[in-house]
C-alpha positions in Angstrom: 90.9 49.9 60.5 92.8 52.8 62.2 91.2 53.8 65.7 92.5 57.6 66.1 91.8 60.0 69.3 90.5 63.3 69.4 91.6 64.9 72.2 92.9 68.8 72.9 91.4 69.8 70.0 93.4 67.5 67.5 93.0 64.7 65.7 96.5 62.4 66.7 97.7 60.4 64.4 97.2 56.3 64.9 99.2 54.6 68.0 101.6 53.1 65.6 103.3 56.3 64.4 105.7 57.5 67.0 107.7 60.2 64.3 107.6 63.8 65.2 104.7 65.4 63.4 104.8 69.4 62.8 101.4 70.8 63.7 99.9 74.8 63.2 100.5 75.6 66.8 98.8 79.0 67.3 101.2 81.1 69.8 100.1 83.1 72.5 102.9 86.2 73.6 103.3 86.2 77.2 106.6 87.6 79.3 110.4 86.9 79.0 111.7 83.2 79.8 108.4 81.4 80.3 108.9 78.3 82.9 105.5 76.7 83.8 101.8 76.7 82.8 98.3 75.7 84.8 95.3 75.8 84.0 91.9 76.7 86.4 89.2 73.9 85.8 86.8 76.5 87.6 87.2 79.8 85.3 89.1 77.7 82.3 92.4 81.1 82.6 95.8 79.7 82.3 98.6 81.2 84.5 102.2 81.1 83.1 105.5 82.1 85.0 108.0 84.7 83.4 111.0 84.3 85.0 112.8 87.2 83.8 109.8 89.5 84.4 108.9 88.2 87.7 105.4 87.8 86.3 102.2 85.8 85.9 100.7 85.9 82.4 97.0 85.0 82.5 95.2 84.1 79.1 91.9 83.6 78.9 91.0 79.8 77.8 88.4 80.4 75.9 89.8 83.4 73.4 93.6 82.8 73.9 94.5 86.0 74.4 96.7 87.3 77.3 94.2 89.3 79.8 96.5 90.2 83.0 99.8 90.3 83.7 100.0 89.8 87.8 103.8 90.6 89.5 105.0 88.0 91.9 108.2 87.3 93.7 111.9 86.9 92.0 112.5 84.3 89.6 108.7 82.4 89.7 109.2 78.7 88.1 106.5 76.5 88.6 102.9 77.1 89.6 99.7 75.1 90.3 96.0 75.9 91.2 95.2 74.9 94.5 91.6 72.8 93.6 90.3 73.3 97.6 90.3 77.1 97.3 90.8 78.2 94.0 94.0 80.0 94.3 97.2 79.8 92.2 100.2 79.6 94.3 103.3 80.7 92.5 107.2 79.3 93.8 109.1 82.2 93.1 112.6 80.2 93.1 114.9 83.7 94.0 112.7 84.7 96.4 112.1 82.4 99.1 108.4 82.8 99.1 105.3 81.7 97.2 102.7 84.2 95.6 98.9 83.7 96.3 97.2 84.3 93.8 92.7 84.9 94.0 91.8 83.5 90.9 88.7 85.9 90.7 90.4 89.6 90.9 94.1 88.2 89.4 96.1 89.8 92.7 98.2 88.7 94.6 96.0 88.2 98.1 99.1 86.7 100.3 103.2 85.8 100.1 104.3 82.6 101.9 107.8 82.7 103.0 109.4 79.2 103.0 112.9 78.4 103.0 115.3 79.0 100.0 115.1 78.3 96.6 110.8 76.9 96.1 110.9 74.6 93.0 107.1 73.3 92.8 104.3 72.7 94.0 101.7 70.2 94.9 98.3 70.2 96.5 95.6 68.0 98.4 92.2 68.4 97.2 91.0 67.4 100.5 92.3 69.2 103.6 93.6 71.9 100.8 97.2 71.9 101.7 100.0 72.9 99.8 103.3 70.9 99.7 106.2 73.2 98.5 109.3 71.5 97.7 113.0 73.3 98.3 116.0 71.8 96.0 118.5 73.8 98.1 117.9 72.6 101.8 116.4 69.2 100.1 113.2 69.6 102.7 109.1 69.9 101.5 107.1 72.5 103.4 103.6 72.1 104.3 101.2 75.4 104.1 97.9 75.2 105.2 94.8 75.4 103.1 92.7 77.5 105.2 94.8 80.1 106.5 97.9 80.1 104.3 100.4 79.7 106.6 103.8 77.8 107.3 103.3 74.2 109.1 105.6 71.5 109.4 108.7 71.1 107.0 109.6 68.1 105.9 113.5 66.3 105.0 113.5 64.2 102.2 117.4 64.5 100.4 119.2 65.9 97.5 117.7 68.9 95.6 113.3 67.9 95.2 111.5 69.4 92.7 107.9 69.0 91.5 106.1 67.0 93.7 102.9 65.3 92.6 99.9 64.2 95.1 98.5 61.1 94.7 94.6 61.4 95.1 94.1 57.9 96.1 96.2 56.6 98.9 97.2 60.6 100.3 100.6 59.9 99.5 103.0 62.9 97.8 105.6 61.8 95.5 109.0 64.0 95.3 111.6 63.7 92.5 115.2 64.2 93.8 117.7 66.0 91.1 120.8 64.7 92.8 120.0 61.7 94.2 117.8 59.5 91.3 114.8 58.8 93.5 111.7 59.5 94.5 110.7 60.5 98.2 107.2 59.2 99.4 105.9 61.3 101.9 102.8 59.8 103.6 100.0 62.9 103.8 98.8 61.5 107.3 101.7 61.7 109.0 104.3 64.3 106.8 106.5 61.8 107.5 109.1 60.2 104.5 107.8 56.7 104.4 109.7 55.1 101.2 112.5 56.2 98.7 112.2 54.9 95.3 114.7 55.0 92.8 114.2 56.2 89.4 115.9 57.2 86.4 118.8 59.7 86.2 118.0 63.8 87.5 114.3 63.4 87.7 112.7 66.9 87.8 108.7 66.2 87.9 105.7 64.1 88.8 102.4 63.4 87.8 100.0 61.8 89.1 97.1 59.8 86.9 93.8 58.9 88.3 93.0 56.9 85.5 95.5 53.8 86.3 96.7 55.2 90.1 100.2 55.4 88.3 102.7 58.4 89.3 104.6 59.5 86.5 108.1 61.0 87.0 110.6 62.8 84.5 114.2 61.5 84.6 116.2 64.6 82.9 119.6 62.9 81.9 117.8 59.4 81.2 115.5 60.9 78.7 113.0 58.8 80.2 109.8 58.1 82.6 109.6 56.1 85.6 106.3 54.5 85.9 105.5 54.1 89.6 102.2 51.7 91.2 100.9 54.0 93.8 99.5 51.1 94.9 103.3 49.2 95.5 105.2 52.1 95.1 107.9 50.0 92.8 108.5 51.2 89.3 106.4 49.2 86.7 107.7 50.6 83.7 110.4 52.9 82.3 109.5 54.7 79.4 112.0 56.3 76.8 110.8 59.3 75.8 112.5 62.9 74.1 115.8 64.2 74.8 115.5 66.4 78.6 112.4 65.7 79.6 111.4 68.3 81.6 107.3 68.7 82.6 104.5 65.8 83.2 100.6 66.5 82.4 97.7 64.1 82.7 94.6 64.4 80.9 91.1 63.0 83.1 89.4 62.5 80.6 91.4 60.4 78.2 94.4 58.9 80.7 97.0 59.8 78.1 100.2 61.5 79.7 102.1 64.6 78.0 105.9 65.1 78.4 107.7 67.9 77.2 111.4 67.0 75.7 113.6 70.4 76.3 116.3 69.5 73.9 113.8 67.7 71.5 111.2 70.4 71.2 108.8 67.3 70.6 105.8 66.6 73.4 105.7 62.6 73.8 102.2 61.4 74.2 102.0 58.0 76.3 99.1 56.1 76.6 98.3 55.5 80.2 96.7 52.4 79.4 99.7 50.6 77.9 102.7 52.8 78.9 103.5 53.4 75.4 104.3 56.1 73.3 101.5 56.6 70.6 102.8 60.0 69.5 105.5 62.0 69.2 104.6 65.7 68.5 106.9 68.7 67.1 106.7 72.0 69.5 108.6 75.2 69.4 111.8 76.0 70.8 112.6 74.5 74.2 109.3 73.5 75.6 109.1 73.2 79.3 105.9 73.3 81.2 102.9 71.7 79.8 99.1 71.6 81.2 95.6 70.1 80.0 92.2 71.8 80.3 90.5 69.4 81.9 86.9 70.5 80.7 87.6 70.2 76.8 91.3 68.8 76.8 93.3 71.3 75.4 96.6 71.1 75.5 98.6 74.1 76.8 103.0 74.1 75.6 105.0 76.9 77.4 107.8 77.6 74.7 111.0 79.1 76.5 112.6 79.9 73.6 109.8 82.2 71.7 108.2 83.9 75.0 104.9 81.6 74.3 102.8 79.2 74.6 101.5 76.8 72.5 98.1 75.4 72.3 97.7 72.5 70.0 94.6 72.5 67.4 93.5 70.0 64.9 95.8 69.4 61.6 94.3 71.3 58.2 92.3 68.4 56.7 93.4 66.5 53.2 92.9 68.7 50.5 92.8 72.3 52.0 94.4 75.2 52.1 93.3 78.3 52.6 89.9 77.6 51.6 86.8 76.9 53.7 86.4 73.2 54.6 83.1 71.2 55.7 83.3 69.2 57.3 82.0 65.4 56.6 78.2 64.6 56.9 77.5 61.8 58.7 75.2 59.1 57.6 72.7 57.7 60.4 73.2 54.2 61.8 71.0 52.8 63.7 72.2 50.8 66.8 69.7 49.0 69.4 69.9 49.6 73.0 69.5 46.7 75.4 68.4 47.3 79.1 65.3 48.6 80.4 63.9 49.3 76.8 65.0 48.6 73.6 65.4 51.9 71.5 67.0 53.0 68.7 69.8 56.0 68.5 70.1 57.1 64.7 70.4 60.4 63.1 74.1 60.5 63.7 75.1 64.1 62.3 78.1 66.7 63.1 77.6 69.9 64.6 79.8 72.8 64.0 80.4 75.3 66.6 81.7 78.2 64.9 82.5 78.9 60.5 85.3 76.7 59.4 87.5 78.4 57.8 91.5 77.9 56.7 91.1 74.1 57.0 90.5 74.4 61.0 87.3 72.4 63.0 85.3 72.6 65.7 82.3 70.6 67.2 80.9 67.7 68.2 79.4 64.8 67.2 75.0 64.5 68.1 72.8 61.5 68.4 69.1 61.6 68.5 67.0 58.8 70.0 63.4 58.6 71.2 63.9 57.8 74.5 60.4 56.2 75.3 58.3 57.3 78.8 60.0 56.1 81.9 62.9 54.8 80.1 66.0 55.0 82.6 69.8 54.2 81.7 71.7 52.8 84.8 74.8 52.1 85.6 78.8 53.6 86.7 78.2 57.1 87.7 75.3 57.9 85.1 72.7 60.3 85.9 69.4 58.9 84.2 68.3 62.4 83.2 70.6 64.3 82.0 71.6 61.4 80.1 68.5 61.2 78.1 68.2 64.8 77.7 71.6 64.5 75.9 70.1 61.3 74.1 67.4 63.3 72.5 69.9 66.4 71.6 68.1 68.4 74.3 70.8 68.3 76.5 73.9 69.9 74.6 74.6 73.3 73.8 76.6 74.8 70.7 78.5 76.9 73.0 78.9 74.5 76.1 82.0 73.0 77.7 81.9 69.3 78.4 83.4 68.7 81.7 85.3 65.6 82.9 81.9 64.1 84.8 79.9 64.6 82.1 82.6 63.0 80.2 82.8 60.1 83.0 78.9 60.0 82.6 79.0 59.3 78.9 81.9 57.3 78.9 80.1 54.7 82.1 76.8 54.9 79.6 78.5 53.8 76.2 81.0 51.5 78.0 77.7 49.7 79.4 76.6 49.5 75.5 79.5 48.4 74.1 80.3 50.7 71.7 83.5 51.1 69.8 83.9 54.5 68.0 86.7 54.5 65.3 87.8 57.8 63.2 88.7 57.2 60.5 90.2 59.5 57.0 88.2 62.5 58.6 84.7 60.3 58.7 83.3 58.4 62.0 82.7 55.0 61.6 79.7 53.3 63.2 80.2 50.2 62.3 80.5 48.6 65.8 78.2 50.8 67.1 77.4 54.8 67.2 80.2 57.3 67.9 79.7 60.1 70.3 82.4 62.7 70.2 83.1 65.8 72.0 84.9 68.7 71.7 84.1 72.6 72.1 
């Protein structure tokens, strides 16, 4: 049987098929020479960099239409949202300074200067502080959360660019362009503790939750370096597009996105195996990528057209411009074991909004009677809210499903054993019931 995932609002392919698949990839206008995307997990807006505007685009996530366009400094390249605070800080590259931007009024609330030539940015979720790496002196500057303002700067080498924090030892990882390697800077002491050496001109890092793996873009190699944040040596090198240019994780799913300039292709690796499970066509010269992490859509800054990207699912077998329903789902029952044995059945899909031109949204529902006092225990599941979802009280049509409740659903169907397959368009429950989200 072929197990697909649904993630970012389309259904990928099997693992096995690597080729290049063209996809309806709505675009979404934004200024001249677009460089970087990121998206606010708090307000769900995206923020993309126009370098030849010297401007900040912000689309609303949830209609995809441009709603502000904020000015910054000269030349802005990449950008991140600081999780501690809210803000987006913005490297403008020609200007020697980073933009703050309040995520709540979209204006620019405070300008950073830093030393020439800003080329990303990375952030610690705990203390807040921003780590701003410089390719021309080769040094990483450290701006505090609280107050904004320039602390210690850092020496690492050749010409860093986007850094990545690692959420689980404190550690921030630096690609150096000239030198092959990644700087480890220890966030206790802002001291260089370990240079690793990757592939050829890496450009970016990501860090993944999921495995504790940082993921780094080699340019010229056309490929990622796999690094244990645990060892700090490179477990894996994986051969991706041609230019490899931006890293993106995805919470809820651990699956990796790398944009391939000179391919226009995204690679999808799984983070579980290190493979590439999908190879996905984009428009021209994609560069910065980002995923929403409370419904995993997938956001593709495309250079060339003065866009982005966001990826929906593929027009189902069959249609065209008509209206498509989409299947009906026959019930199945399955028996929970633990505290009481129940039975979840009724398995149905819910559509969100009229299907029409082939395109879906939804999710899929499960009803159980959940008898008096019945409790569900286990990884990070809250008993409650759990059974109100059990008994379809607990989800709205309209409502995001963030990446706890995700975790929370994901601990309690883990704990049952239960396999969900997709299979042709149909879910199959034949190892057990299929709960599937998406808004």
């Amino acid at each position: 049987m072929l197990t697909t995932t649904f993630f970012a609002g389309m259904l990928l392919a099997p693992a096995a098929l690597v080729q290049a698949q063209t996809l309806p990839l709505p675009t979404i206008a934004v200024g001249s020479n677009p460089y970087d995307v990121a998206v606010d997990a708090v307000n769900g807006d995206v923020y993309v960099t126009n370098q030849n505007t010297d401007t900040v685009s912000v689309i609303n996530g949830s209609t995809n239409q441009v709603v502000d366009t904020v000015t910054v400094g000269a030349d802005p390249m990449y950008l991140g949202v600081n999780p501690t605070n809210g803000n987006i800080y913005v490297a403008n590259n020609n200007g020697a300074d980073i933009s703050v931007i309040n995520d709540v009024s979209n204006q620019v609330v405070d300008t950073i200067s830093v030393a020439s030539s800003p080329s990303g940015v990375a952030f610690d979720p705990v203390t807040g502080n921003t780590y701003v790496s410089q390719w021309g002196p080769g040094t990483v500057s450290v701006i505090d959360g609280s107050t904004n303002r320039l602390g210690q700067t850092i020496t690492v080498g050749g010409q860093p660019f986007a850094p990545a924090f690692d959420s689980t030892n404190g550690d921030i990882y630096v690609p150096s362009w000239s030198t092959n390697s990644v700087y480890v800077i220890s966030g206790t002491t802002n001291q260089v503790v370990q240079t690793i050496p990757v592939g050829d001109t890496p450009n970016f890092a990501a860090f993944a939750a999921s495995n504790g793996n940082v993921y780094v873009a080699n340019w010229d190699a056309g490929t990622v370096s796999v690094i244990d944040g645990a060892t700090n040596q490179v477990v894996d090198t994986v051969s991706v597009g041609s230019h490899p240019r931006a890293v993106a994780v995805d919470p809820n799913n651990g699956n990796i996105y790398v944009t391939n300039d000179a391919s226009n292709t995204v690679s999808v690796i799984d983070g579980a195996t290190n493979q590439v499970v999908q190879t996905v066509a984009t428009g021209s010269d994609p560069t910065g990528i980002a995923v929403d992490s409370a419904n995993g859509d997938v956001y593709i800054v495309d250079a060339g057209a003065n866009a982005v990207s966001a990826i929906i699912p593929p027009t189902p077998p069959g249609s065209s411009s008509a209206p498509w329903s989409p299947p009906t789902l026959s019930s199945q029952p399955v028996t929970v074991d633990g505290v009481k044995s129940e039975t979840i059945d009724n398995l149905g899909f819910k559509p969100i909004s009229t299907i029409q031109n082939g395109t879906y949204m939804g999710y899929v529902e499960e009803r159980a009677a959940v008898a008096a006092g019945a409790t569900f225990t286990g990884e990070g599941t809250d008993s409650s809210y759990l059974s109100a979802i059990l008994d379809g009280s607990g989800v709205g049509q309209q409502q995001h499903v963030s990446a706890v409740q995700q975790g929370q659903y994901a601990a309690l169907y883990q704990k049952l054993g239960i396999i969900p397959t997709w299979t042709n368009n149909s879910v199959s429950v034949a190892q057990g019931v299929a709960i599937l989200l998406h808004t």
